[in-house]
VOMIVEX-500830 format. One line per field, with one value per residue (C-alpha): residue in three letters; z, x, y. Coordinates in Angstrom, 2 decimals, padded with zeros to 5 digits. Layout:
N
aa	(Ala_...)
Z	(Z_...)
X	(X_...)
Y	(Y_...)
REM end
This chain:
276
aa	(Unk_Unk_Unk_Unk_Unk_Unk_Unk_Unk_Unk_Unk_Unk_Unk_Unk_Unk_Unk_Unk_Unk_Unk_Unk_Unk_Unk_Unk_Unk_Unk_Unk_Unk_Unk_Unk_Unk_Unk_Unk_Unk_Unk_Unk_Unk_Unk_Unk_Unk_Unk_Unk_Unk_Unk_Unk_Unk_Unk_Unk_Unk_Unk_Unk_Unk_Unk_Unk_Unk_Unk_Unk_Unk_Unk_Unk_Unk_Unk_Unk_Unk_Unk_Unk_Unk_Unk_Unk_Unk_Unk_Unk_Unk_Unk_Unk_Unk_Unk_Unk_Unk_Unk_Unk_Unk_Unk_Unk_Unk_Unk_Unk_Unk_Unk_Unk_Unk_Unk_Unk_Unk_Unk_Unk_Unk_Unk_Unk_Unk_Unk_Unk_Unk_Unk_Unk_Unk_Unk_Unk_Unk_Unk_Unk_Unk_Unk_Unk_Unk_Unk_Unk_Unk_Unk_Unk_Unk_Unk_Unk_Unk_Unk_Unk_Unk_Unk_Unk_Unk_Unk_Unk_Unk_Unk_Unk_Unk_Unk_Unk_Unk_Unk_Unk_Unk_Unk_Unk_Unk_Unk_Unk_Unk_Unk_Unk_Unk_Unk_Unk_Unk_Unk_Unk_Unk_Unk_Unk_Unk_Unk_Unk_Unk_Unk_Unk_Unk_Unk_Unk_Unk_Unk_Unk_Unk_Unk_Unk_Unk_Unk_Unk_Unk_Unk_Unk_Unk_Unk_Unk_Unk_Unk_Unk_Unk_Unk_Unk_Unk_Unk_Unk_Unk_Unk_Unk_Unk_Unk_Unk_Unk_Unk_Unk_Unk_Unk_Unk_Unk_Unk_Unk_Unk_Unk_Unk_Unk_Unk_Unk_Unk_Unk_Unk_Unk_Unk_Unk_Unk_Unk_Unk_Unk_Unk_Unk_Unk_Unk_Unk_Unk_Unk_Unk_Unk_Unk_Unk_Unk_Unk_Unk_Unk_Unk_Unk_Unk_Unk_Unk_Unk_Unk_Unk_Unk_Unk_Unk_Unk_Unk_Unk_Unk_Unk_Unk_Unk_Unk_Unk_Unk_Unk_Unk_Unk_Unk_Unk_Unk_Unk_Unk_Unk_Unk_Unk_Unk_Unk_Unk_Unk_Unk_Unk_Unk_Unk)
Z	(-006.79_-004.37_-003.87_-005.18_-007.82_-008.70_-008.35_-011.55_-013.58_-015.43_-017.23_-019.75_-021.00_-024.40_-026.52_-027.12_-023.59_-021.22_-023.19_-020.46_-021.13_-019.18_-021.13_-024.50_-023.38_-023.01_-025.72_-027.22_-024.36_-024.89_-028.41_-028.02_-029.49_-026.41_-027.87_-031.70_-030.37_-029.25_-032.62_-034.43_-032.03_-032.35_-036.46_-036.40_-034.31_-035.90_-038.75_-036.99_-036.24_-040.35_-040.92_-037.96_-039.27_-042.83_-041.71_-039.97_-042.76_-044.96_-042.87_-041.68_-045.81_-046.27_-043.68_-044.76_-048.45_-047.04_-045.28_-048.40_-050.67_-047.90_-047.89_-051.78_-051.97_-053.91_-056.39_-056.19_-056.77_-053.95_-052.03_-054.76_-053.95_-050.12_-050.02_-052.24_-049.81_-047.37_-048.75_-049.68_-046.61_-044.40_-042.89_-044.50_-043.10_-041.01_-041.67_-038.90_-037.87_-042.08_-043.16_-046.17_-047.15_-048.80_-051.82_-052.42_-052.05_-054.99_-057.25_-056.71_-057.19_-060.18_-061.78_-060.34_-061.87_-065.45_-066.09_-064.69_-067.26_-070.10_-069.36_-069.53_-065.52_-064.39_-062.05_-060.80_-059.02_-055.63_-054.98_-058.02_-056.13_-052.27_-053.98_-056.14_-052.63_-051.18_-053.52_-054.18_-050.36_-049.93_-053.14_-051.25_-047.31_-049.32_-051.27_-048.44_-046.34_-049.31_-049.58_-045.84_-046.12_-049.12_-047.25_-044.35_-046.23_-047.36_-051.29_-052.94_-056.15_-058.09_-060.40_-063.51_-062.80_-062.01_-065.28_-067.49_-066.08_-066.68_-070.15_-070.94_-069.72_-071.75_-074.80_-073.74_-073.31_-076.16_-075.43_-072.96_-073.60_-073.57_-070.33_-068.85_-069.73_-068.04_-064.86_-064.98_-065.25_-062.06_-060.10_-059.75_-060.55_-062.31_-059.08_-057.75_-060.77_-060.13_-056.60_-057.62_-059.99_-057.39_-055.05_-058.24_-058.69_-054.86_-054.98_-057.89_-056.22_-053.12_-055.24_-057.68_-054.68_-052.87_-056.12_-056.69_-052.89_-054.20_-056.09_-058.70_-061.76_-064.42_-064.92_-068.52_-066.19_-064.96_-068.41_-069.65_-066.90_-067.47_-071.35_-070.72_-068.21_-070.47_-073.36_-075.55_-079.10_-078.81_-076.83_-080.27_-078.96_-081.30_-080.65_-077.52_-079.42_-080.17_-077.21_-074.83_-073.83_-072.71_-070.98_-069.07_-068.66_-066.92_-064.66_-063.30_-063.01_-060.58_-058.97_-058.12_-057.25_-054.46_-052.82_-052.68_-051.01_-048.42_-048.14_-047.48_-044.71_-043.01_-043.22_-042.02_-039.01_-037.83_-038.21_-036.94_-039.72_-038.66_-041.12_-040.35)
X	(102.93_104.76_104.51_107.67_106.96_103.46_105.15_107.61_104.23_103.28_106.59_107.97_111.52_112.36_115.49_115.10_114.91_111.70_108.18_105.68_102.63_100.52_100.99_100.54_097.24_095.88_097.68_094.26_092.85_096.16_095.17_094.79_090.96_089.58_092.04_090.14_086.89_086.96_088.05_085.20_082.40_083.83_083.92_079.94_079.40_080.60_078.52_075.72_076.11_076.90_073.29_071.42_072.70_071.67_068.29_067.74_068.62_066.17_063.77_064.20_064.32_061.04_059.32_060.73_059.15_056.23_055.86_056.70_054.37_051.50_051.91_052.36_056.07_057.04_055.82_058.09_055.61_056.67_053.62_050.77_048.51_049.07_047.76_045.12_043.95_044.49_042.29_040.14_038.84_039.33_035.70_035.68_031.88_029.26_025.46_022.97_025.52_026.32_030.03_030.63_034.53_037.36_036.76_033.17_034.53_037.66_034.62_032.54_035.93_036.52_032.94_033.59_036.83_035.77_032.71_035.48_037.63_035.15_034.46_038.09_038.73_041.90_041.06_045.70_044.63_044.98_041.65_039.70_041.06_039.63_036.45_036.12_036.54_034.56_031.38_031.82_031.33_028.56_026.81_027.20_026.26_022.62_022.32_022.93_019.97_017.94_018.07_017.82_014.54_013.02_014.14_012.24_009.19_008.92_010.34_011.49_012.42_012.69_015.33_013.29_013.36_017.06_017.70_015.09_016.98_020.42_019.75_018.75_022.31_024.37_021.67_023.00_026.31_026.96_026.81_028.16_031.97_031.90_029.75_032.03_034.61_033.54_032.84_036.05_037.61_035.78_037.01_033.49_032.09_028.55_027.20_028.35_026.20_023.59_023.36_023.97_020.95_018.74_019.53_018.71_015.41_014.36_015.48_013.65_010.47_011.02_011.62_008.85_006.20_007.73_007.40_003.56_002.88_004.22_002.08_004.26_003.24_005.55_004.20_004.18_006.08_008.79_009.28_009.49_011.76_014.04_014.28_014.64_017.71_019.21_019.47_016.51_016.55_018.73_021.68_021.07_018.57_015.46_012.20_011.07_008.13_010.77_012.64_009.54_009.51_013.44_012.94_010.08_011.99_014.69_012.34_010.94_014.29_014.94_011.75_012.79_015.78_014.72_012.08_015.17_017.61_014.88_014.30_017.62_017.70_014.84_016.63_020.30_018.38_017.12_020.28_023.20_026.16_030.09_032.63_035.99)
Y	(-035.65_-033.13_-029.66_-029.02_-031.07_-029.55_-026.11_-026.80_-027.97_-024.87_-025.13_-027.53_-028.92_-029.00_-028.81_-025.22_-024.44_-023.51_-023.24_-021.52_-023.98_-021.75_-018.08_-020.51_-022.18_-018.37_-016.80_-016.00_-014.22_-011.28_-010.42_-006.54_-006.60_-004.33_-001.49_-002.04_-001.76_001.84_002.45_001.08_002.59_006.21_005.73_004.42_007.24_009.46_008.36_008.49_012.15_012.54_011.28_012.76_016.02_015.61_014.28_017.27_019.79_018.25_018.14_021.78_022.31_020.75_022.41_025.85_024.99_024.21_027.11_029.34_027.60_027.65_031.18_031.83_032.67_029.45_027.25_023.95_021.83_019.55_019.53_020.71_017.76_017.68_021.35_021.09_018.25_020.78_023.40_020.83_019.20_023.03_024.48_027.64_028.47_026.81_027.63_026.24_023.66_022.72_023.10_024.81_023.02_024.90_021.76_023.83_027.31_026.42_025.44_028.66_030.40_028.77_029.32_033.45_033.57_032.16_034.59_037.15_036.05_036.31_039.89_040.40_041.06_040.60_037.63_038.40_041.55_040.77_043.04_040.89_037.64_038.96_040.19_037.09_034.99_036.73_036.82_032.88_032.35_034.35_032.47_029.43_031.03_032.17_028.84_026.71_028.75_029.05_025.02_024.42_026.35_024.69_020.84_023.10_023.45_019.75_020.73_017.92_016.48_013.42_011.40_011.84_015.89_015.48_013.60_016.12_018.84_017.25_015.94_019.47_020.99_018.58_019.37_023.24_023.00_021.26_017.27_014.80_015.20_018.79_018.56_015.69_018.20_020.60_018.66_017.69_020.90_021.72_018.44_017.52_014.12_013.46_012.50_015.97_017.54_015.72_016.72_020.37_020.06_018.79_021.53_024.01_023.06_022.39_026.24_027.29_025.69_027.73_030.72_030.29_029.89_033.17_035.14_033.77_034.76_038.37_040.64_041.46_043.36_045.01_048.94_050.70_053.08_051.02_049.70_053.51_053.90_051.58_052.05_055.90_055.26_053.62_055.86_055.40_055.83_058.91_055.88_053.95_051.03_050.06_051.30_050.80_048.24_046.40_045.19_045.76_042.08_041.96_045.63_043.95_041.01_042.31_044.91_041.68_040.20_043.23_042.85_039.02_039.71_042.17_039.30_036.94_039.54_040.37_036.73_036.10_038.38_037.20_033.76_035.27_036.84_033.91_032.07_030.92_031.42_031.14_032.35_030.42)
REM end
């Protein structure tokens, strides 16, 4: 084949005239595509931008309710258990290196704020609530050193005093579903009560051996005393025969309570306690 000839290839001859083989053979390749595909990008993202946007307004929603019900001012709901875990797990104290956790301070609140109730405090006050708080973590500051002391001293205790002292609670409180009530009511578990009872008699042995080490006698005076400051017969109490043994009963109670407090500062003195 000549040049000349191979020059006239690209074309054809029909009837109809000249058919460019060539431009049909890459017909395909012309299809205007590249201009469509601009079009589609900017629409997905655009909708991109759409979601990104919304995303970020509930998140900054969430947070902001968060925020408010953290700090009181709203009650959705939304996060009730996520806070409580909060609170829960939060060191609220820490007594010779032992954390006291916000899960023990709510259930020293709880037992402050229901012998509140049943003396007909208003446990809404915001100055009952602080003073509630703040009585329920001391309880549990002096019974944490008074238990590290009794450990200290070798006090122990066993199952069977444990169960004596638990079957006598239910026997108190009215039997086991009112005391499984209870427990529950508190968020505690059984196992939680009986740890709690074990660290109320390893107490009570500490106690009882600091108040035998203590001379302690009850006076016919300090009985008087008492009965006198408090009215008499003339304030409408019986005889003072009558009702000697509670008069004398709490004089002693007074009398205890004074070797604990001073106790209790010996043991704060000596150690190291870090409110949070």
């Amino acid at each position: 084949m000549s040049e000349h000839e191979s020059d006239k290839q690209p074309t054809a001859a029909t009837e109809g005239g000249v058919t460019p083989v060539q431009q049909t053979a890459t017909e395909p390749a012309k299809v205007e595509t590249p201009a469509a595909a601009p079009v589609a990008t900017k629409s997905k993202s655009k909708a991109g931008l759409y979601i990104a946007a919304i995303v970020i307004v509930i998140v900054t929603l969430l947070i902001v309710l968060f925020l408010l019900e953290k700090a009181g001012r709203s009650s959705t709901g939304i996060f009730d258990s996520y806070l409580a875990a909060q609170e829960n797990s939060v060191v609220v104290a820490v007594v010779n290196g032992e954390e006291i956790t916000g899960k023990d301070l709510s259930v020293s609140i709880q037992q402050f704020n229901q012998a509140a109730l049943a003396q007909g405090v208003d446990t809404t006050n915001p100055e009952v609530v602080a003073d509630i708080r703040s009585q329920a973590l001391e309880v549990l500051i002096n019974t944490t050193l008074l238990r590290q002391a009794a450990l200290a001293e070798g006090i122990t205790v066993s199952d069977e005093e444990t169960a004596q002292r638990l079957d006598t609670i239910e026997e108190e409180i009215g039997g086991a579903e009112v005391l499984q009530a209870r427990i529950d009511e508190l968020g505690l578990t059984r196992a939680n009560l009986e740890e709690d009872i074990k660290e109320e008699i390893v107490i009570q042995s500490l106690l009882d051996t600091l108040f035998a080490e203590t001379d302690m006698v009850v006076t016919e005076e300090e009985i008087l005393a008492v009965y006198d400051a408090a009215g008499g017969v003339d304030a409408g109490l019986p005889p003072l025969e009558e009702v000697r043994d509670q008069v004398e009963a709490q004089v002693r109670s007074t009398k205890e309570q004074e070797i604990i407090d001073a106790y209790l500062t010996d043991l704060k003195d000596e150690a190291e306690v870090e409110l949070k």
